[in-house]
SETIPA-374038 format. One record per residue (C-alpha): x, y, z. Coordinates in Angstrom, 2 decimals. Example, Ala and Ser with C-alpha at 12.3 -4.5 7.8 and 13.67 -1.06 7.14 Angstrom:
! residues 2
@xx 12.30, yy -4.50, zz 7.80
@xx 13.67, yy -1.06, zz 7.14
END
This chain:
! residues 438
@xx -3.80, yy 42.70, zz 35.62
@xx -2.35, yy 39.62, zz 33.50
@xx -1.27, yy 37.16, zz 36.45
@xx 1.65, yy 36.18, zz 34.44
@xx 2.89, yy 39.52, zz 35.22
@xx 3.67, yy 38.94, zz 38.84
@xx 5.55, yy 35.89, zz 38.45
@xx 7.66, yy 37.82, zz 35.92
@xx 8.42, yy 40.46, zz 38.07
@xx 9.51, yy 38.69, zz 40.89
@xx 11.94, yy 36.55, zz 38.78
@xx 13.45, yy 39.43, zz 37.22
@xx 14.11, yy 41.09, zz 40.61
@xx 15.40, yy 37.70, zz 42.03
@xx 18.04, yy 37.71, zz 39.24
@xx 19.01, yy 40.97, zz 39.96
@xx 19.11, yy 39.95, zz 43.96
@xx 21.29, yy 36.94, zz 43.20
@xx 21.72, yy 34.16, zz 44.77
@xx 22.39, yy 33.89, zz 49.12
@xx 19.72, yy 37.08, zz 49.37
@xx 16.52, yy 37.53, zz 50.51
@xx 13.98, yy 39.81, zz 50.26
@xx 10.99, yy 40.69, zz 52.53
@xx 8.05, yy 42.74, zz 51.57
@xx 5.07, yy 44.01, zz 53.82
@xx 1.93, yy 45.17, zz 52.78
@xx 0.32, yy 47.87, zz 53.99
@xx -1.42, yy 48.16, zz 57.64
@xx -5.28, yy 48.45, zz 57.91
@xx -5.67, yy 51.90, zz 59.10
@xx -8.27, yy 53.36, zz 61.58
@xx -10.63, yy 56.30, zz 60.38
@xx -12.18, yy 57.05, zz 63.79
@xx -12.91, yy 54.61, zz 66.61
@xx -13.64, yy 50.88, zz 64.99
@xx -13.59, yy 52.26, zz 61.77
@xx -11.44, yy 51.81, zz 59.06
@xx -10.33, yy 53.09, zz 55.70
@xx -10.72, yy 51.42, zz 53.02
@xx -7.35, yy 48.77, zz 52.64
@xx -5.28, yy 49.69, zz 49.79
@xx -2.12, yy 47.33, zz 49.26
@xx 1.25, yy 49.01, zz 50.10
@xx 2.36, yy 49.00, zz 45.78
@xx 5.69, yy 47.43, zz 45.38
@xx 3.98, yy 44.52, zz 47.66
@xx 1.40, yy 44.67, zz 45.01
@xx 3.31, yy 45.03, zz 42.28
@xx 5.08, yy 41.87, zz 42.97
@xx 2.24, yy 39.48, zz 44.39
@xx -1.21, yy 40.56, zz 43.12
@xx -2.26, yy 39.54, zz 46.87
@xx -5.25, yy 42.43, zz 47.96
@xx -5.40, yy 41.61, zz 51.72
@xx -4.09, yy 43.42, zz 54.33
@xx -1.72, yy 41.20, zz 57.07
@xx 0.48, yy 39.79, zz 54.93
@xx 4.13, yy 40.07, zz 53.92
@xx 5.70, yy 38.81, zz 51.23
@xx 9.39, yy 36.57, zz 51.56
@xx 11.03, yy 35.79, zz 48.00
@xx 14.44, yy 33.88, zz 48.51
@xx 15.78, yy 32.49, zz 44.99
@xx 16.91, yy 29.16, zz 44.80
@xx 14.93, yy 28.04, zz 47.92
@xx 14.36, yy 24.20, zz 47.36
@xx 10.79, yy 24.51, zz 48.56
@xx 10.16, yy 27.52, zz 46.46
@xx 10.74, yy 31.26, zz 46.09
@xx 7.38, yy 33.10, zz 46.92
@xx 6.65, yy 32.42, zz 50.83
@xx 3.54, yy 34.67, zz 52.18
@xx 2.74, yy 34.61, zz 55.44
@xx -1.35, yy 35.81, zz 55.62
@xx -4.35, yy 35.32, zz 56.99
@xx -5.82, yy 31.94, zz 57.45
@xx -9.78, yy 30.93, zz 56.43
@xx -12.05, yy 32.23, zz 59.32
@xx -15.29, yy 31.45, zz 59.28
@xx -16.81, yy 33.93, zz 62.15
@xx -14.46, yy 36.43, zz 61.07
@xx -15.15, yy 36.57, zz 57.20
@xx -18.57, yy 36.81, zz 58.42
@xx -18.17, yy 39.71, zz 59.55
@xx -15.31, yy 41.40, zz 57.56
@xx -15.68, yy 39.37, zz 54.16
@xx -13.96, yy 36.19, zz 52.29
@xx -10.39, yy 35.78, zz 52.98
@xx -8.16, yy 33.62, zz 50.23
@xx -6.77, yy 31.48, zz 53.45
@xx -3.51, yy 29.90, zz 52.68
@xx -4.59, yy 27.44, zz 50.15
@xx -5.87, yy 29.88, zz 48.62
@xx -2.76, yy 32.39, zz 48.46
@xx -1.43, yy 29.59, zz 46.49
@xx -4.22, yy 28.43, zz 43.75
@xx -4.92, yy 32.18, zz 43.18
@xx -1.73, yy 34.06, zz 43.72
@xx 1.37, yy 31.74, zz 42.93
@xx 2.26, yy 31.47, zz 46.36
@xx 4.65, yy 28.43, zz 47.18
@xx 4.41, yy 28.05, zz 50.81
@xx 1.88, yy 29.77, zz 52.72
@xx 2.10, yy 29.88, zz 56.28
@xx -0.09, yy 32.07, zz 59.21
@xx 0.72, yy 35.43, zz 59.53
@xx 0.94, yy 34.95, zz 63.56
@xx 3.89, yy 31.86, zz 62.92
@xx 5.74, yy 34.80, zz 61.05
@xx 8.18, yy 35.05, zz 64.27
@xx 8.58, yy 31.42, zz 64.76
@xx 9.50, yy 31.04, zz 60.97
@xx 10.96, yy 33.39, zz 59.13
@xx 14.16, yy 33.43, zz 61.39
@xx 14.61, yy 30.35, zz 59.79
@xx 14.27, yy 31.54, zz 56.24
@xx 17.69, yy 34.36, zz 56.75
@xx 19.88, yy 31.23, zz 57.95
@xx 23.19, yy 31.32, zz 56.14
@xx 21.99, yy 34.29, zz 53.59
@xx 24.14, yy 37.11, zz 53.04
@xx 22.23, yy 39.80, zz 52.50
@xx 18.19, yy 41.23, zz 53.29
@xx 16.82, yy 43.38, zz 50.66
@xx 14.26, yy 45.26, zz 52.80
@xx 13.32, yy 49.18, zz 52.66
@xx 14.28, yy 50.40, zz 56.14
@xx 12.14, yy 53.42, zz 57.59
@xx 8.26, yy 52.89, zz 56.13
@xx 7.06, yy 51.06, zz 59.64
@xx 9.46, yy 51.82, zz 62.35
@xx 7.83, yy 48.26, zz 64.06
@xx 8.46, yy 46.15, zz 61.83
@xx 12.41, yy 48.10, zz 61.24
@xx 12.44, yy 46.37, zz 64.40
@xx 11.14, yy 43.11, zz 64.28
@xx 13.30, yy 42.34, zz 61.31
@xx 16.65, yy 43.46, zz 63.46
@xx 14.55, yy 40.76, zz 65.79
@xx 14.84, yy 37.74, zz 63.41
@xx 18.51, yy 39.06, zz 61.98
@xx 19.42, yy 39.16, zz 65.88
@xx 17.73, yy 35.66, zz 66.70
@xx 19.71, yy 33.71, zz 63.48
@xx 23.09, yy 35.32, zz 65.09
@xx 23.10, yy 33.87, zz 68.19
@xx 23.54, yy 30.66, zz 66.70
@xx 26.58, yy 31.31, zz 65.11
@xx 28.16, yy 28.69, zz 67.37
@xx 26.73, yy 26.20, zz 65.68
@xx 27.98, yy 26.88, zz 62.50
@xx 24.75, yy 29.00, zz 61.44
@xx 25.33, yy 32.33, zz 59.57
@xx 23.15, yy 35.53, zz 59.88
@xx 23.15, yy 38.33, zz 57.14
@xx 26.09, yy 40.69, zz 57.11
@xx 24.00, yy 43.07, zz 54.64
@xx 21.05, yy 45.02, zz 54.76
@xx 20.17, yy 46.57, zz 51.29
@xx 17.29, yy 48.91, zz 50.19
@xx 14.62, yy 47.15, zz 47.43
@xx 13.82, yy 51.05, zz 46.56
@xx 16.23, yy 50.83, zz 43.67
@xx 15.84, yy 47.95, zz 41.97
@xx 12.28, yy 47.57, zz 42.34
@xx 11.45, yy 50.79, zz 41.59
@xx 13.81, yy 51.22, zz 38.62
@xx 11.68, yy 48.50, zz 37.48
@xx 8.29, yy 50.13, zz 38.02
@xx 9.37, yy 53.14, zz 36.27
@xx 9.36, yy 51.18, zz 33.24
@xx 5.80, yy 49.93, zz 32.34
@xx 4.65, yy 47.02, zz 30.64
@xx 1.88, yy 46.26, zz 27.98
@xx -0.95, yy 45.03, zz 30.50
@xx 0.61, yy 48.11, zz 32.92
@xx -0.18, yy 50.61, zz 29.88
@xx -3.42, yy 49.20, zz 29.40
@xx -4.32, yy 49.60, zz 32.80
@xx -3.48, yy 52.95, zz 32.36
@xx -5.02, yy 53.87, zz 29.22
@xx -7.91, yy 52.59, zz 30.84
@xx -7.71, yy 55.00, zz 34.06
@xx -7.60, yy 57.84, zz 32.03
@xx -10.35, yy 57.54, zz 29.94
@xx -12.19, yy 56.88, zz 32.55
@xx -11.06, yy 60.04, zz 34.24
@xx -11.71, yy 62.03, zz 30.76
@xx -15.49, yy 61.01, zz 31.15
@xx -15.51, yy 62.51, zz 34.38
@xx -14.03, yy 65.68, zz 33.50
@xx -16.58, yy 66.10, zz 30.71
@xx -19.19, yy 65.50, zz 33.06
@xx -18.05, yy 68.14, zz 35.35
@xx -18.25, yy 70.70, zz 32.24
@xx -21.33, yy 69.36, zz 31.37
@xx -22.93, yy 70.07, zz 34.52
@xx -21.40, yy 73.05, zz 36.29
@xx -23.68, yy 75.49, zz 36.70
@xx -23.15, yy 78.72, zz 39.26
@xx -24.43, yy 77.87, zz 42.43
@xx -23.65, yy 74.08, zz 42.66
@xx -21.41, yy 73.61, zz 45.41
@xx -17.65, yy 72.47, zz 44.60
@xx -18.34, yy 68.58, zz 46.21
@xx -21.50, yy 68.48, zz 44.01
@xx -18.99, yy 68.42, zz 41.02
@xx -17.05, yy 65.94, zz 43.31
@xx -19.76, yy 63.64, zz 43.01
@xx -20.28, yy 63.35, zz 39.91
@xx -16.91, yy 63.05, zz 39.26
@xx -16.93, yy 59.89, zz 41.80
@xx -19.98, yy 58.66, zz 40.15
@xx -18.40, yy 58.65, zz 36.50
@xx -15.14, yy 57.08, zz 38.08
@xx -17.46, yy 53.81, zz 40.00
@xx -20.29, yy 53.60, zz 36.92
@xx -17.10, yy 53.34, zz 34.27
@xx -15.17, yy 50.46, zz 36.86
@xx -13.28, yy 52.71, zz 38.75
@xx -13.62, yy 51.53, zz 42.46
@xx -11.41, yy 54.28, zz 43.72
@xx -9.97, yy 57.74, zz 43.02
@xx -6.29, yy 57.78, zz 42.67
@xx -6.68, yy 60.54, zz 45.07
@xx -8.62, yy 62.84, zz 47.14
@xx -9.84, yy 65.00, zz 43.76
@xx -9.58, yy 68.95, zz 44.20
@xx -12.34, yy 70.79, zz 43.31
@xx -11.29, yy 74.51, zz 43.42
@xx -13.48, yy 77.41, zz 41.90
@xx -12.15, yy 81.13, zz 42.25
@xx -10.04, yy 81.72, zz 45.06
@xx -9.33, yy 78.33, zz 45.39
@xx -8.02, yy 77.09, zz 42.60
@xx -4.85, yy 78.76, zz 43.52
@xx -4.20, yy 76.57, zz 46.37
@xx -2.52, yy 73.70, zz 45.18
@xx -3.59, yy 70.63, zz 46.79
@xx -6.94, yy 72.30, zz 47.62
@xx -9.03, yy 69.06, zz 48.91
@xx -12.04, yy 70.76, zz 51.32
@xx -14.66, yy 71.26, zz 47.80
@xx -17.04, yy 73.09, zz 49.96
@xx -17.57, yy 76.58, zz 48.63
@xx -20.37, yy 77.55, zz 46.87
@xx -19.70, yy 78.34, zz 42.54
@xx -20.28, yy 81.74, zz 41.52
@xx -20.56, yy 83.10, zz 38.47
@xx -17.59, yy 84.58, zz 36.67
@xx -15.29, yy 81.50, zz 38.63
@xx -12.95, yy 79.38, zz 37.10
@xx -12.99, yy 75.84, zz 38.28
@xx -10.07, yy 74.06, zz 38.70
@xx -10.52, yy 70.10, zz 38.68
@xx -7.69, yy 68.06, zz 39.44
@xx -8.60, yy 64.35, zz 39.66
@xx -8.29, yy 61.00, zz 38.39
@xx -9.55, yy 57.50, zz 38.73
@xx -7.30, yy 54.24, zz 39.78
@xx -7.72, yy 51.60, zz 37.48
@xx -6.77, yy 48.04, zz 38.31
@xx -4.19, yy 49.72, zz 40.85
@xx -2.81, yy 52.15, zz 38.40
@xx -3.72, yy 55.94, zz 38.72
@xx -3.98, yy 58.63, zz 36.25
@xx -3.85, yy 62.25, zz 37.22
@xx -5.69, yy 64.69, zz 34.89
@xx -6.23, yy 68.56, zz 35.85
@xx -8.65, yy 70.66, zz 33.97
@xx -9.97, yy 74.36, zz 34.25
@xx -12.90, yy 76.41, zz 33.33
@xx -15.56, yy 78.66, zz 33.62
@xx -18.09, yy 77.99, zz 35.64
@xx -20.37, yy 79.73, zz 33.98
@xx -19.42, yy 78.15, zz 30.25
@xx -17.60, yy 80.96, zz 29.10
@xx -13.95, yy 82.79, zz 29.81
@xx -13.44, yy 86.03, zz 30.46
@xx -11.25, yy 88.44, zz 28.40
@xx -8.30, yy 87.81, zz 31.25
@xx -9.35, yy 84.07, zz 32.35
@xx -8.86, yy 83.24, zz 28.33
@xx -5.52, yy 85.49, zz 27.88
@xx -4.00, yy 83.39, zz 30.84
@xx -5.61, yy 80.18, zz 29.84
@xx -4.13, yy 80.43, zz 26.75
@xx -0.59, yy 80.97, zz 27.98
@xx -0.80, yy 77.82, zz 30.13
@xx -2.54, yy 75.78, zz 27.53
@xx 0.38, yy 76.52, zz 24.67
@xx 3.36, yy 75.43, zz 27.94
@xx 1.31, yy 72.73, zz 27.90
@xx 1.11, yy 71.64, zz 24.56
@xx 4.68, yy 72.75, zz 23.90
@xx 5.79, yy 70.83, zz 26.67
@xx 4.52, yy 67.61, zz 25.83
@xx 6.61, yy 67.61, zz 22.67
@xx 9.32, yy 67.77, zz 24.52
@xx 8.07, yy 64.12, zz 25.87
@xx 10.28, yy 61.90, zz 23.39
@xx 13.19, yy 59.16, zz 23.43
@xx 16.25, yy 60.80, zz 24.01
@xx 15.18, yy 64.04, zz 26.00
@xx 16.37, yy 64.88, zz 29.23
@xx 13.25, yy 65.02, zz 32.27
@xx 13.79, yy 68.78, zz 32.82
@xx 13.31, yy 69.59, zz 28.91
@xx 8.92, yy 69.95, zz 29.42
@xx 10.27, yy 72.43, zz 32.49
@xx 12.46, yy 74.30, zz 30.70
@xx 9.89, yy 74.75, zz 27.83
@xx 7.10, yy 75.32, zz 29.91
@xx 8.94, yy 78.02, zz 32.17
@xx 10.25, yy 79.99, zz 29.16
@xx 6.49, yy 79.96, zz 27.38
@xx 4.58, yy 81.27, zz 31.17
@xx 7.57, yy 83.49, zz 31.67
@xx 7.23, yy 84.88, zz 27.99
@xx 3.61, yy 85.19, zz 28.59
@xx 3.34, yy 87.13, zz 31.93
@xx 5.88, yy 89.48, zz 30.30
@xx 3.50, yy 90.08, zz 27.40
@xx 0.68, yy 90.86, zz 29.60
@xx 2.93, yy 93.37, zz 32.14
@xx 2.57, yy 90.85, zz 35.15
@xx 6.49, yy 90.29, zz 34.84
@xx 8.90, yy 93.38, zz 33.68
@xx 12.29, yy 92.92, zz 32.39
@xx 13.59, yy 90.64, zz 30.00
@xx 12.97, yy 86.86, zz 29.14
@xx 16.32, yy 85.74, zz 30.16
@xx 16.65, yy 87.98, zz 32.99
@xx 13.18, yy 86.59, zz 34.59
@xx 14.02, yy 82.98, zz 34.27
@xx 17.51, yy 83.31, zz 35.70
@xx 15.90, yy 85.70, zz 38.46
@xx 12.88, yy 82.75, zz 39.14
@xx 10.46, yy 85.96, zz 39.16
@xx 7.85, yy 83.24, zz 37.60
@xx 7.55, yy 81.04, zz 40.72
@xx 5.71, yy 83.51, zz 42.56
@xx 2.98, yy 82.47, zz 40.58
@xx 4.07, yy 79.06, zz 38.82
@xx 5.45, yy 77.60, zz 41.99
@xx 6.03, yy 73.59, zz 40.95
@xx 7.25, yy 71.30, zz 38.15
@xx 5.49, yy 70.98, zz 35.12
@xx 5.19, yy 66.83, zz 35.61
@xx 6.33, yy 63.96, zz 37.80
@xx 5.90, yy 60.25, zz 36.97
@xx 2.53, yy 58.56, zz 37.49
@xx 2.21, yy 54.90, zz 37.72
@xx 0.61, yy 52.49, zz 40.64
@xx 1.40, yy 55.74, zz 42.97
@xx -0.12, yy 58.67, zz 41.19
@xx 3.02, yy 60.20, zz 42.12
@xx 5.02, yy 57.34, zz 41.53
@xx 8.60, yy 56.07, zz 41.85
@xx 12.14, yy 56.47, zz 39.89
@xx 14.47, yy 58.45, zz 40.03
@xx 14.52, yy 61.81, zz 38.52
@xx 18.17, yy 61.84, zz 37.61
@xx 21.23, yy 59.70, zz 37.65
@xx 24.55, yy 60.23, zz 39.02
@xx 23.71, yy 64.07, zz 39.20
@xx 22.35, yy 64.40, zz 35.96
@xx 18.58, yy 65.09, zz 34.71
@xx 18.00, yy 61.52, zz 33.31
@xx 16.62, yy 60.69, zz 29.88
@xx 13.51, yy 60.21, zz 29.03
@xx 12.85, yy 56.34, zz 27.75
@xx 9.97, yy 54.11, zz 26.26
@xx 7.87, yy 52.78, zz 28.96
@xx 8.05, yy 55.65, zz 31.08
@xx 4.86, yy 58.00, zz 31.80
@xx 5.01, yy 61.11, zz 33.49
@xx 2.36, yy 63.95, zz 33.82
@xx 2.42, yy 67.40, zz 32.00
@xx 1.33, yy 70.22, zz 34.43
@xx 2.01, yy 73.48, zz 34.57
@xx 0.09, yy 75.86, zz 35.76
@xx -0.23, yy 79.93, zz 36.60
@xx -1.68, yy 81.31, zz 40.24
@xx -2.51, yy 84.94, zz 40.68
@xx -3.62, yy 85.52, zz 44.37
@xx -5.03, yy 89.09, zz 45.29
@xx -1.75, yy 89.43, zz 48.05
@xx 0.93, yy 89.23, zz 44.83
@xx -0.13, yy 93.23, zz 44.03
@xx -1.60, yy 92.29, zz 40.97
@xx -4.10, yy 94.44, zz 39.38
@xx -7.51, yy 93.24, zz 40.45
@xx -8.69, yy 91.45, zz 36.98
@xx -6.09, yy 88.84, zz 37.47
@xx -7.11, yy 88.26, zz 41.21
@xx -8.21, yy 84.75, zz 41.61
@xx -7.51, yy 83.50, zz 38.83
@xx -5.56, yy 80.04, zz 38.95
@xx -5.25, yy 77.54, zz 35.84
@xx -3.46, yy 74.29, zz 35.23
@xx -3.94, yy 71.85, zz 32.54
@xx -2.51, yy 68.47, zz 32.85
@xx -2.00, yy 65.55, zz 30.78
@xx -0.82, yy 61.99, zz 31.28
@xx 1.66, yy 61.17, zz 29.03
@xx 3.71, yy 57.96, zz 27.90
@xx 6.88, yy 57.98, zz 26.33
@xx 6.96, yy 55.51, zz 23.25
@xx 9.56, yy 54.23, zz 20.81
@xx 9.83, yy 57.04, zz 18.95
@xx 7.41, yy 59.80, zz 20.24
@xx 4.48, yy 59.80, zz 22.77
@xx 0.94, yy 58.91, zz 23.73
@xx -1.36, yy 61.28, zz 25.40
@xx -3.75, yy 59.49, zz 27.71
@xx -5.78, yy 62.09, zz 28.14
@xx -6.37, yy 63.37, zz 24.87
@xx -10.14, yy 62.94, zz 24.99
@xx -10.65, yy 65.61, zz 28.19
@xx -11.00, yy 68.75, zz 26.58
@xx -8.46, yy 71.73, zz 26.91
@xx -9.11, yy 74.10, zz 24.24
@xx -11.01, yy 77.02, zz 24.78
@xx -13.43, yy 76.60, zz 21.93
@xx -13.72, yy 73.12, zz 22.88
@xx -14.87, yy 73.71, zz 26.28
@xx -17.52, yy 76.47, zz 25.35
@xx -18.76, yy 74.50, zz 23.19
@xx -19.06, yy 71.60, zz 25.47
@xx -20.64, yy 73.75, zz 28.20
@xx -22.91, yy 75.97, zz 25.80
@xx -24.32, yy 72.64, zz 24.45
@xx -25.16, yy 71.26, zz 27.61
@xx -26.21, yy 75.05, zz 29.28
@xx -28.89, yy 74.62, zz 26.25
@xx -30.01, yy 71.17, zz 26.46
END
């Protein structure tokens, strides 16, 4: 990412702060795996967002007008034995050559100092309920500046959640922030023609897995977005399916929902198909119902629309579709207002995808589905689920299809991300046929 873009950010959400406020930002904990091992740190994202600082043990103070400067981190310090051990640390001279910091001081001094820092401000922008702890070590500090009120010493009055402006702000996404994007989602359309390329019946589900975690790291991926489902047959009618461990038979469909982080931004691309390189009579009849909500939906992904418009498009096309095919009876209107379609399409058809692959903003204001602007990106998603318990005839058992596509909303349209994954049938074959051949 641009490191003018963090100094940006934090002055814009100063101004909206105003003066006599202060904000205070944590980043994430390190968190155990099992014993003395850990998982791999990820920073908490509207820390991120706003410092560009990686490490974990750190929190982030911005107070505008501050004579000695805005950005205060308290972090780790240099270690020699410890960065031995555990790798390089920036230090606090380094926090501010390499991340704009303007004061730096030792994450253990944060209780000796930043009592100091809320003296005569009126108000603490801080999200209350992520770390109940540290809920409580801030009451600490606000507690500590109002006992010396007798001296003429003022403590904040106000406690006010960052969630809205900050995340009003991360809803909207910059040039370098689309880039980033772009670039997460080609990487993740490699992947997914890998996994076609290779699928073959009797490969296991995490085999796919890996080489969808292979393309992700050889393309400059460090990290999935998230854990990436891998569900053939049966299981690709469980939503978040995450276990990959069944063996592929032939006549599956595979389900592949997964995407690579890029620079700290996700994408989030689901694609489905035959195992074996070719549908079925039914697998195609329902693949094609999905694939036109889809397509149909993301023109609804323009200036000026409301968020719910892709929904209501995609619900009318699967609802239509099932009716065709005698999994629904009655009439279109009737089956919509009666929800009979969420037995089987059982979630929204997108949700917005940013640093959080299902990131933040709100979905409507004052009551009201919002409209859809330029800079946003949401994901288009829906998806059909016929499990053998819904009393379906038996050709439809098992057979569970979403296609999803990452999609930004520009001036006066949109961009597909994810164009280059395949999603047409012939497409697909022909992918898989080439490759069955080879």
């Amino acid at each position: 990412m641009n490191r003018r873009e963090f100094p940006r950010r934090r002055k814009k959400l100063m101004d909206m702060m105003g003066d006599d406020s202060v904000a205070i930002i944590p980043t994430s904990p390190v968190y155990i795996r099992n014993r003395d091992v850990e998982f791999p740190h990820r920073p908490d994202s509207d820390f991120y967002y706003l410092s560009g600082y990686p490490e974990p043990e750190a929190v982030m103070v911005l107070i505008p007008d501050r004579y000695h400067g805005e950005f205060v981190l308290f972090c780790r310090e240099r270690d020699e034995k410890m960065e031995t051990w555990t790798g390089r640390r920036a230090g606090l001279e380094g926090a501010c050559e390499l991340y704009g910091v303007n004061d730096a001081f030792p994450i253990e001094d944060m209780d000796d100092i930043l009592p100091g820092m809320l003296e005569d401000r009126e108000r603490i922008y801080y999200t209350m309920g992520n770390d109940s702890l540290f809920d409580q070590r801030v009451l600490g500090w606000v507690n500590q500046v109002r006992k010396q009120v007798r001296t003429g010493i003022n403590a904040p009055d106000e406690f006010i959640s960052l969630n809205h402006l900050l995340h009003e702000m991360r809803l909207f996404k910059s040039r370098p922030e689309i880039s980033a994007m772009k670039k997460a989602a080609k990487i993740s359309c490699h992947a997914h023609k890998r996994a076609m390329e290779v699928c073959r019946p009797g490969m296991m589900e995490y085999h796919i897995e890996a080489e969808l975690l292979h393309e992700f790291m050889s393309q400059g991926s460090r990290f999935a977005a998230y854990p990436s489902i891998v569900g053939s047959g049966e299981n690709g009618c469980i939503l978040h399916y995450t276990e990959n461990n069944r063996q592929m038979c032939d006549g599956d469909l595979l389900l592949i929902d997964a995407g690579a982080e890029f620079d700290g931004y996700a994408s989030d691309i689901t694609r489905t198909f035959p195992v074996n390189g070719n549908f079925s009579k039914e697998q195609k009849q329902i693949y094609n119902i999905v694939l036109e909500a889809n397509q149909e939906a993301i023109k609804e992904v323009k200036p000026g629309n409301h968020w719910n418009d892709p929904h209501d498009v995609a619900v009318e096309i699967l609802t239509e579709g099932m009716l065709s095919l005698g999994i629904l009876k009655g009439t279109l209107k009737s089956q919509i207002k009666e929800a009979s379609y969420k037995k089987y399409y059982m979630h929204r058809t997108g949700h917005w995808l940013g640093m959080d692959v299902h990131d933040v903003g709100d979905y409507k204001l004052e009551g009201e589905w919002r409209k859809l602007e330029p800079g946003m990106v949401t994901t288009i998603e829906p998806g059909l689920y016929f499990q053998p318990q819904h009393g379906l005839a038996k050709k439809w058992w098992n057979i569970g299809i979403r296609i999803e596509d990452d999609v930004l909303i520009t001036n006066d349209d949109n961009e597909v991300f994810s164009k280059d994954a395949p999603k047409a049938v012939d497409d697909i074959e022909a992918l898989m046929g080439a490759s069955m051949a080879a």
